[in-house]
C-alpha positions as CSV (number, residue, x, y, z in Angstrom):
1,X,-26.1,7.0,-22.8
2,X,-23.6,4.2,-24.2
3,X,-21.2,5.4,-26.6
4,X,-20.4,3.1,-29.6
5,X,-17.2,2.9,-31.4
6,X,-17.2,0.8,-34.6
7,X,-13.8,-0.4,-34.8
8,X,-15.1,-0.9,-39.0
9,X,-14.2,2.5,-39.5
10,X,-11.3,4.5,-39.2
11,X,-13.1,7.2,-36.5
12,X,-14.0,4.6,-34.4
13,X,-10.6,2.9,-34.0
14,X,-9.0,6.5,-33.0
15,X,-12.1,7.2,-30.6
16,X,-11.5,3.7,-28.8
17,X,-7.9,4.5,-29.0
18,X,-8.5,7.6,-26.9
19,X,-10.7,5.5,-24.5
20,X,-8.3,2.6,-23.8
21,X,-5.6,5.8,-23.0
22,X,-7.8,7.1,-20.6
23,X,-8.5,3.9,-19.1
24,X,-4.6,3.3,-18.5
25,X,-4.3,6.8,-17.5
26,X,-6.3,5.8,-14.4
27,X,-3.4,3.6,-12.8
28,X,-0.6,6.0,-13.5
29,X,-1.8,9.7,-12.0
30,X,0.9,12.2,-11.6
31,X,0.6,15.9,-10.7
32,X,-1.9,17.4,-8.2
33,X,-2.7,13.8,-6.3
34,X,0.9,12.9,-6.4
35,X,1.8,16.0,-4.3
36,X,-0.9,16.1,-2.2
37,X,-0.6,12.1,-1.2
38,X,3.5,13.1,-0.3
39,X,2.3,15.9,1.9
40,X,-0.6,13.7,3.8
41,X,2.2,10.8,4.4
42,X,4.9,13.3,5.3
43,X,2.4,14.9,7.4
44,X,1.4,11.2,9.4
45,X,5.1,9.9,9.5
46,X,6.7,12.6,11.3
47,X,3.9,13.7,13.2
48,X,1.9,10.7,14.1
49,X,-1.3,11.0,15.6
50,X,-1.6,14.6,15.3
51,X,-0.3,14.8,11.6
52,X,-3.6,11.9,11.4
53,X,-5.8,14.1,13.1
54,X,-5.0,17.3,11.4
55,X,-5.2,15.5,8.0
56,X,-8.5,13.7,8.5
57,X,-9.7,17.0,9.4
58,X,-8.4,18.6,6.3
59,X,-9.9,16.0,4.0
60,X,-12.7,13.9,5.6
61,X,-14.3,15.8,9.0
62,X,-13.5,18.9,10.1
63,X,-14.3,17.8,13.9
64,X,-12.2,14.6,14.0
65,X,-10.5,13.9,17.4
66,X,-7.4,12.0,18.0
67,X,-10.1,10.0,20.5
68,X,-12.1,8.9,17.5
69,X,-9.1,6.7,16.1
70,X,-9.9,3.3,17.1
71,X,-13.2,1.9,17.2
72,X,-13.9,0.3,21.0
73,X,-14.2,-3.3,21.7
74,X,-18.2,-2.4,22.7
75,X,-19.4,-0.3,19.7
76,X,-18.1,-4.0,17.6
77,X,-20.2,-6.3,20.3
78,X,-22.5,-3.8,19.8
79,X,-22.8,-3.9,16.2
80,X,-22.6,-7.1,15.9
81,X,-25.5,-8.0,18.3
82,X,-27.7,-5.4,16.1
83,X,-27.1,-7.2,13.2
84,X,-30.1,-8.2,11.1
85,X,-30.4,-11.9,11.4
86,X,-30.9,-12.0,7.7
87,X,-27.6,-10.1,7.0
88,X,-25.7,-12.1,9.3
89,X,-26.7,-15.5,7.6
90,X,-25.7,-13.7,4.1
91,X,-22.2,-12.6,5.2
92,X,-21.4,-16.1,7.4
93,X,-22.3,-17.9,4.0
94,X,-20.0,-15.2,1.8
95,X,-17.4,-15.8,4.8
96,X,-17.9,-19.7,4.1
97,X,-17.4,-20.1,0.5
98,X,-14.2,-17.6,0.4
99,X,-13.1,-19.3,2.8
100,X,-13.5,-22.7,1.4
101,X,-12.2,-21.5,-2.5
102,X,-8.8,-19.4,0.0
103,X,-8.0,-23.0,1.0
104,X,-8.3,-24.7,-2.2
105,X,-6.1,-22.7,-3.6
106,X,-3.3,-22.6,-0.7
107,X,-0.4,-23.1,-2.0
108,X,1.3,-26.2,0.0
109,X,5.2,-26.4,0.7
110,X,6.4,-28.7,-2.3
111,X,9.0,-30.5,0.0
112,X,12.7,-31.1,-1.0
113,X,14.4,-31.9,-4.0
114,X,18.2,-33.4,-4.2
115,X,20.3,-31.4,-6.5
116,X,24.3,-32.1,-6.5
117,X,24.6,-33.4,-3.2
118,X,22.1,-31.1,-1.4
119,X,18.4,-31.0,0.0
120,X,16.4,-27.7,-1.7
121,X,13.3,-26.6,-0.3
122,X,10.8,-23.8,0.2
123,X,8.5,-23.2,2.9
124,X,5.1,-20.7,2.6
125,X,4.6,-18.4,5.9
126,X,1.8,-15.6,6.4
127,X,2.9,-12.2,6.6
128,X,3.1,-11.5,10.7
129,X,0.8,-7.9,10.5
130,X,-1.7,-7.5,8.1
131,X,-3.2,-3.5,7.4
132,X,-6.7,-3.8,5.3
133,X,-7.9,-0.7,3.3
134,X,-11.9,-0.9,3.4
135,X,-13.2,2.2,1.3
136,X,-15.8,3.9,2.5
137,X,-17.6,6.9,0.5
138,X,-21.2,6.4,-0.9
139,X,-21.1,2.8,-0.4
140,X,-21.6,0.7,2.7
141,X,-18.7,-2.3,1.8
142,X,-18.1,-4.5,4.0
143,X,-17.9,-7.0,1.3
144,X,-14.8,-5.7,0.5
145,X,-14.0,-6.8,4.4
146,X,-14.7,-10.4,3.8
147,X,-13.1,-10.1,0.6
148,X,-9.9,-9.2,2.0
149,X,-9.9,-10.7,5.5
150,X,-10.5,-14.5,4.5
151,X,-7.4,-14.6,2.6
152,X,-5.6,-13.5,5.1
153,X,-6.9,-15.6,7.8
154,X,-7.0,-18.6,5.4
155,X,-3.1,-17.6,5.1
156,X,-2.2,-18.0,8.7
157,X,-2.8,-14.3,9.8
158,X,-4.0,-14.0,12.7
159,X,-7.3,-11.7,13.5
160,X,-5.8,-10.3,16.6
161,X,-2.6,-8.8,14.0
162,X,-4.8,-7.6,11.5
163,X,-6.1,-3.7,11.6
164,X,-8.7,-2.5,9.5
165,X,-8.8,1.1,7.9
166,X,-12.3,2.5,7.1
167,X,-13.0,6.3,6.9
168,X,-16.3,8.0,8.3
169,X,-18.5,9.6,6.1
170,X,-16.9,13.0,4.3
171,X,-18.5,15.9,6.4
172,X,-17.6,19.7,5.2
173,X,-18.7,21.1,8.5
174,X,-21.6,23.6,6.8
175,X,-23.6,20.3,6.2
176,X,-27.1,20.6,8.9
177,X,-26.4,17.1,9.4
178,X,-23.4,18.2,11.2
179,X,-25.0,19.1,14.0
180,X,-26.4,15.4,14.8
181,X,-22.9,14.3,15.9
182,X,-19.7,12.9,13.8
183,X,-20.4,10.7,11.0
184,X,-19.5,7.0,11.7
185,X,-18.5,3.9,10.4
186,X,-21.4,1.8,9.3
187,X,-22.2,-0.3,11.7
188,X,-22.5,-3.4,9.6
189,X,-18.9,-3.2,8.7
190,X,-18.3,-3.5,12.4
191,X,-20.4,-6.2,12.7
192,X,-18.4,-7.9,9.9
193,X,-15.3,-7.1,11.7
194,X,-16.4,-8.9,14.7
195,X,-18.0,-12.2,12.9
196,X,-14.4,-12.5,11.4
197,X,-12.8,-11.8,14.9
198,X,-10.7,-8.7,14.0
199,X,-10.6,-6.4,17.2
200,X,-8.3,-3.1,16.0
201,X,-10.5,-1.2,13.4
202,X,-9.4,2.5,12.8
203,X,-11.9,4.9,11.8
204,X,-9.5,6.5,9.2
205,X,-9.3,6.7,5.1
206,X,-7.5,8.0,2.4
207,X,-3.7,8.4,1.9
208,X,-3.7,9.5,5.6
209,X,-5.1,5.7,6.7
210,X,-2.4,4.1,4.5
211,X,0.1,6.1,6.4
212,X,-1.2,5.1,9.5
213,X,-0.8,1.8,9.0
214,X,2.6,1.8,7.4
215,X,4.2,3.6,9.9
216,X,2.4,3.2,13.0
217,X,0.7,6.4,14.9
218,X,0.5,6.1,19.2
219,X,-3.5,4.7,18.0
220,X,-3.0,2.8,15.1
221,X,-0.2,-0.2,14.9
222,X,2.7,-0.5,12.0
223,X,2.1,-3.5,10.3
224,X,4.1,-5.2,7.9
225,X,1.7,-5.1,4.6
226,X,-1.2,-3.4,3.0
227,X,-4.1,-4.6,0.8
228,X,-7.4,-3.4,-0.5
229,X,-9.0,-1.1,-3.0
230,X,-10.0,2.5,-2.8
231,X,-9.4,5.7,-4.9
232,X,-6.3,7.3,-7.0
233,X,-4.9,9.0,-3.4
234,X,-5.2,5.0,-1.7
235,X,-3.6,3.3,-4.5
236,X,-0.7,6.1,-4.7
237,X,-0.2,5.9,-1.1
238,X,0.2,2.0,-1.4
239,X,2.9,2.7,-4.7
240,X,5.0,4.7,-2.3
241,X,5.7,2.5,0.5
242,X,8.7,0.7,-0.8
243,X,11.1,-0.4,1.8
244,X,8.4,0.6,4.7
245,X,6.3,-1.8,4.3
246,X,4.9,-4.7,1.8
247,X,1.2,-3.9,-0.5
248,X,-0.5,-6.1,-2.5
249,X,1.2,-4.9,-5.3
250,X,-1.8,-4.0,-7.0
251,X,-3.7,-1.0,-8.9
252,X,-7.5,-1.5,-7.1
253,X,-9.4,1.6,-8.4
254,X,-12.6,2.4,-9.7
255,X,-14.7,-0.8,-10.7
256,X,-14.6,-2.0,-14.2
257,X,-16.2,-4.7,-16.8
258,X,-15.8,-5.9,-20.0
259,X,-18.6,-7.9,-21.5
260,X,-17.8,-9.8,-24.8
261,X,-21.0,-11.0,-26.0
262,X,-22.8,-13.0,-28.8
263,X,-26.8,-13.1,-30.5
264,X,-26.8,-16.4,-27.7
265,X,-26.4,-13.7,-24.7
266,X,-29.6,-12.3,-23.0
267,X,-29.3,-8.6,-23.3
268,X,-31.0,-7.7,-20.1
269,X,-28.6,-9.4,-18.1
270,X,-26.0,-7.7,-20.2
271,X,-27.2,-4.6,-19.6
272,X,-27.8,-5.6,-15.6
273,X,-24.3,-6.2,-15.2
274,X,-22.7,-3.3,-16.6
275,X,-25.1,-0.7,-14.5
276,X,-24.5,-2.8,-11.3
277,X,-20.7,-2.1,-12.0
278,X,-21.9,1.4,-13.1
279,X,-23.2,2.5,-9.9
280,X,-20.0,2.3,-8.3
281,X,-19.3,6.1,-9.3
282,X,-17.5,6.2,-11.3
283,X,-18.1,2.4,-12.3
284,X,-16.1,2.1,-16.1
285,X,-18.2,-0.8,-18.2
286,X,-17.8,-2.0,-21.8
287,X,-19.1,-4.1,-24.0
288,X,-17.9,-5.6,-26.7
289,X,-19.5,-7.8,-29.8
290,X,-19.2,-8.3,-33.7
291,X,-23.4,-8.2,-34.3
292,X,-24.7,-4.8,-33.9
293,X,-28.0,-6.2,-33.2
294,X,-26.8,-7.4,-30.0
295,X,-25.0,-4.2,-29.3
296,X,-28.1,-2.6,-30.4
297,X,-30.3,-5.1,-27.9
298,X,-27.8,-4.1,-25.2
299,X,-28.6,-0.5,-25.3
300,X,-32.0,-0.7,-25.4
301,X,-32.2,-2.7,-22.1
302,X,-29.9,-0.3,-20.5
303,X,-32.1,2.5,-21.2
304,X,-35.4,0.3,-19.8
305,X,-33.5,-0.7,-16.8
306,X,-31.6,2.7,-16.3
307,X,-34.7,4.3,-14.7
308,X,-35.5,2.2,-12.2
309,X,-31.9,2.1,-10.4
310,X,-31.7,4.1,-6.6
311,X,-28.3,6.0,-8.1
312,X,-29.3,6.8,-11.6
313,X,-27.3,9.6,-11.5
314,X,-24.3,8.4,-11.0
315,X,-25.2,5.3,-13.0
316,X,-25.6,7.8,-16.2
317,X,-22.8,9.7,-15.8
318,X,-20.5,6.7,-15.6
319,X,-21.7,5.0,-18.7
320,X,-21.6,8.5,-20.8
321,X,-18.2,10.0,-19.7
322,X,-16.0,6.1,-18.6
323,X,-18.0,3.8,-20.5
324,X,-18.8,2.7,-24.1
325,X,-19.6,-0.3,-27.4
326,X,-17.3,-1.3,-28.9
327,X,-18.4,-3.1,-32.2
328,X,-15.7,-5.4,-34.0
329,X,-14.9,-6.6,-37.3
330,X,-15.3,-10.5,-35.6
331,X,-14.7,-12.6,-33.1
332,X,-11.4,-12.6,-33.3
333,X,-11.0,-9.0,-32.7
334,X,-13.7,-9.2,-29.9
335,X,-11.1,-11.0,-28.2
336,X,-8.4,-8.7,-28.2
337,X,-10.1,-5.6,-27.6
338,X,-10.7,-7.5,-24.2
339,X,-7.2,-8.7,-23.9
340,X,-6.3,-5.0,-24.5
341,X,-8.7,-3.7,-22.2
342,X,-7.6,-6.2,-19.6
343,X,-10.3,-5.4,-16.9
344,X,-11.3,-6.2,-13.8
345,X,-14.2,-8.4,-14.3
346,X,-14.3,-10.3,-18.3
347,X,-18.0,-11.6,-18.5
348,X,-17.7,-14.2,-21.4
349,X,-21.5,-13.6,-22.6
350,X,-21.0,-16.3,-25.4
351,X,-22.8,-19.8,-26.4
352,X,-19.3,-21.5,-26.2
353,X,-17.4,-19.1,-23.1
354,X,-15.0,-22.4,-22.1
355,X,-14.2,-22.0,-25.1
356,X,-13.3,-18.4,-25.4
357,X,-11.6,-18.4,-22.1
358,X,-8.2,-20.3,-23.2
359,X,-7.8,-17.0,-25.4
360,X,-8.5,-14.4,-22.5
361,X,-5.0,-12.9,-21.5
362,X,-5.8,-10.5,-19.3
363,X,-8.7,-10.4,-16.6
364,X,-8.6,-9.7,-12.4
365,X,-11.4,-12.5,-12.6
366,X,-13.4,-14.3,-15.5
367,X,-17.1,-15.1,-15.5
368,X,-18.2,-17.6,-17.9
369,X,-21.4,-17.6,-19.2
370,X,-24.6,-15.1,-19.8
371,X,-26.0,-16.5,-16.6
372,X,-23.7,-15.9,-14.3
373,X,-23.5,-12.5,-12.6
374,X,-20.7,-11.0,-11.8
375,X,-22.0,-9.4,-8.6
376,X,-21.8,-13.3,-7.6
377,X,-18.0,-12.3,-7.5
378,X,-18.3,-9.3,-5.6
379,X,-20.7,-10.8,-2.6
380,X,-20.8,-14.3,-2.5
381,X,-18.8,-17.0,-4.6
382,X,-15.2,-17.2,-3.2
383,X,-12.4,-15.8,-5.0
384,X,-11.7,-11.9,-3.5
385,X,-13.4,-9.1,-5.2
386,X,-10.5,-7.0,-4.8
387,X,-8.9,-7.3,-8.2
388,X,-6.6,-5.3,-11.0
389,X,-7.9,-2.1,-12.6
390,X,-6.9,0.5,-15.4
391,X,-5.2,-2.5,-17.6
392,X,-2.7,-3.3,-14.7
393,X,-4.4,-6.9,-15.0
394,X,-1.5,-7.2,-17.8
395,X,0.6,-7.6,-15.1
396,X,-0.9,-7.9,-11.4
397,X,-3.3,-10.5,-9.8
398,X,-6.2,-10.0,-7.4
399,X,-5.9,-10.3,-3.8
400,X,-5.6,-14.3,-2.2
401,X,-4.0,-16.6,0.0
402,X,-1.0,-15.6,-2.2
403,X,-1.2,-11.9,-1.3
404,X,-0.3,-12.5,2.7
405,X,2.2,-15.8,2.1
406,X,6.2,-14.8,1.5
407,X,8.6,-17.4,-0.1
408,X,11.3,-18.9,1.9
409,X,13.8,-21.2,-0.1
410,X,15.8,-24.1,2.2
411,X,19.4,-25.4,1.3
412,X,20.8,-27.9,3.5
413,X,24.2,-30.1,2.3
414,X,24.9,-33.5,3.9
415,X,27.2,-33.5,7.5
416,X,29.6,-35.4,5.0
417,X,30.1,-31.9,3.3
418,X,30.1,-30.6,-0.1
419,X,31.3,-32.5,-3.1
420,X,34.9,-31.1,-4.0
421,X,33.7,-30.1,-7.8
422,X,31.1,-28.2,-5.9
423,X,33.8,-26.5,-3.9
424,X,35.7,-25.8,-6.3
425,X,32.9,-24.4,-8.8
426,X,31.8,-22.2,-6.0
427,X,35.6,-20.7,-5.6
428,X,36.2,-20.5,-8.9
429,X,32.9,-18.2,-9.6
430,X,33.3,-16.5,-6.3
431,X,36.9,-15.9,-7.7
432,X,35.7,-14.3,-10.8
433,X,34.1,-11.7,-9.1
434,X,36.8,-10.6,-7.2
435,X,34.8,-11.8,-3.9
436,X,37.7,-14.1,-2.3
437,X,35.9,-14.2,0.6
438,X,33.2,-16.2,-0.7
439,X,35.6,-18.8,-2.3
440,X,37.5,-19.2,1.0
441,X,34.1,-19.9,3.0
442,X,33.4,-22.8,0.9
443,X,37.0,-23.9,0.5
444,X,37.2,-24.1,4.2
445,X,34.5,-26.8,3.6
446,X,36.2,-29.1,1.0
């Protein structure tokens, strides 16, 4: 079930010590994927659409035609007129509080300041073409497409520059199913596409549909960056881009939550929340606490609830083999086995979590409180659910507003010129460095 390392003895400290290796492991693969993603980019960037076709047929469907590319302007109308009524109220609403929290957050130009005799500035602009990564596999997310388009749009992007990357189903060609036609995008995430008015939509995944859009195929169209989450051979296509194109400069991998909780914390919802992020296979979940009884509580609801869950599978596998208890000395230590842990989604399960929160480091996103879910981030509440994984939340930041906005700084000196101790400070330095050049193009000025 739910490992449990008590950090109260010497064995459990090691155990947890192997854990939180293995969890860091998971944003720095080498090896076999790192060889394979070179050969699938090499593959798209000198071959274009045929090195696309031939790789999508290598990895995802063994009949893929280059015709099969781009999704048509009628299968989105399409899509989106079949859309349940019900659904589309949902995903308008999620579309409506992102989009309300993206522009709370937007970052407005701070105007000038006057520092020896000039005007200093900066200026935020969007990022001109925007490539979105929306994984596909055993889950139908087109959440993740909300999640990463409002930000954009809420940025300045325009819908008409952003493309969309979203592989078919994986066929192996000796499935029965096979003979029913290719496998296809869901048709929901098309019907998301259209609600948010983004027309180019590639039906194409992996390292292969990071290529695409970083270099540009005769179907798909370069863009300038990348963002979204998807598996070890997405996220090491997106780290080798440098100089190509701009990513969101984070590690978005397999789902992950740490939930630090108290005796005040209900332990079904506990338990909820750590199989909804289970059954993301693999999902990684911890939980962590100073009472045994409420680790003890924990476990016991995850075994009720287990059993009634459509991928219990999966859902069991990922709590046995990515997932475990940790049980502390105290509160104190609760806290930094979650700072070390630095996860996706902190869930602050405790009677006081404002409290708790001014000592949380490290966290893609922080839900405060027993009652509040975190699938509330991943659907419906506002910021994006595309967010830091395997401790990189040490150092990175989820996807926003911020993501698809670059930094422009402004200088601008009276028509009176510089001040002559400014001259001369810049020719003296520019002296210094053996860069007369420099000193002469401000001395002209003085």
């Amino acid at each position: 079930m739910l490992p449990v390392h008590d950090l109260r003895s010497e064995t459990g400290q090691i155990d947890f010590g192997r854990v939180l290796k293995r969890l860091g492991d998971t944003a720095s693969p080498r090896g076999d994927a790192a060889a394979t993603v070179e050969k699938i980019m090499s593959q798209v960037q000198t071959r274009r659409d045929a090195g696309l076709v031939n790789m999508m047929r290598e990895y995802t469907d063994p009949g893929f035609g280059a015709s099969r590319v781009r999704v048509g302007a009628d299968e989105l109308a399409a899509a989106l007129a079949g859309l349940d009524p019900a659904l589309r109220g949902s995903i308008e609403r999620a579309i409506a509080n992102a989009t309300a929290y993206q522009q709370h957050v937007m970052p407005a130009d701070p105007g000038t300041v006057k520092v020896d005799g000039a005007e200093l500035g900066m200026r935020w602009d969007p990022i001109e073409k925007v490539g979105l990564y929306v994984p596909g596999g055993t889950a139908v997310l087109f959440s993740t497409l909300v999640m990463l388009a409002v930000p954009a749009i809420v940025a300045g992007v325009k819908p008409a520059n952003i493309g969309v990357a979203c592989p078919p189903p994986t066929r192996t060609g000796d499935d029965p199913e096979d003979d029913q036609g290719p496998g296809e995008l869901s048709p929901v995430v098309l019907a998301t596409a259209a609600l948010l008015g983004i027309e180019k939509v590639y039906r194409v995944g992996g390292a292969q549909g990071i290529a695409a859009l970083a270099y540009g195929t005769d179907r798909v169209e370069k863009v300038d960056l990348i963002a979204g989450p998807g598996n070890v051979y997405v996220q090491l296509a997106k780290g080798r881009l440098g100089g190509v194109c701009g990513t969101d400069g984070g590690f978005y991998g397999p789902s992950e939550i740490v939930t630090v909780a108290d005796d005040s914390a209900n332990p079904a919802w506990i338990a909820a929340d750590l199989i909804a992020q289970a059954e993301h296979d693999p999902g990684k979940c911890f939980v962590v606490a100073w009472q045994p009884e409420v680790i003890e509580a924990v476990l016991v609801q995850v075994a009720e609830q287990l059993a009634g869950r459509g991928r219990v599978e999966a859902i069991t596998k990922a709590l046995k083999n990515e997932s475990c208890a940790v049980l502390t000395r105290d509160r104190d230590e609760a806290v930094a086995i979650a700072n070390q842990i630095a996860c996706e989604h902190v869930s602050l399960a405790v009677a006081n979590p404002a409290a708790m929160l001014d000592e949380i480091r490290y966290g893609g996103e922080v839900f405060l409180g027993h009652q509040t879910p975190v699938a509330a981030g991943d659907y419906h509440a506002g910021p994006s659910h595309c967010l830091p994984t395997g401790t990189t939340a040490r150092y990175s930041s989820g996807v926003s507003v911020y993501t698809f906005l670059k930094r422009t700084g402004t200088v601008a000196y009276p028509k009176k010129g510089m001040k002559k101790q400014t001259v001369a400070d810049i020719a003296r330095m520019a002296t210094a460095e053996g860069l007369d050049g420099h000193a002469a193009s401000a001395a002209v000025r003085g």
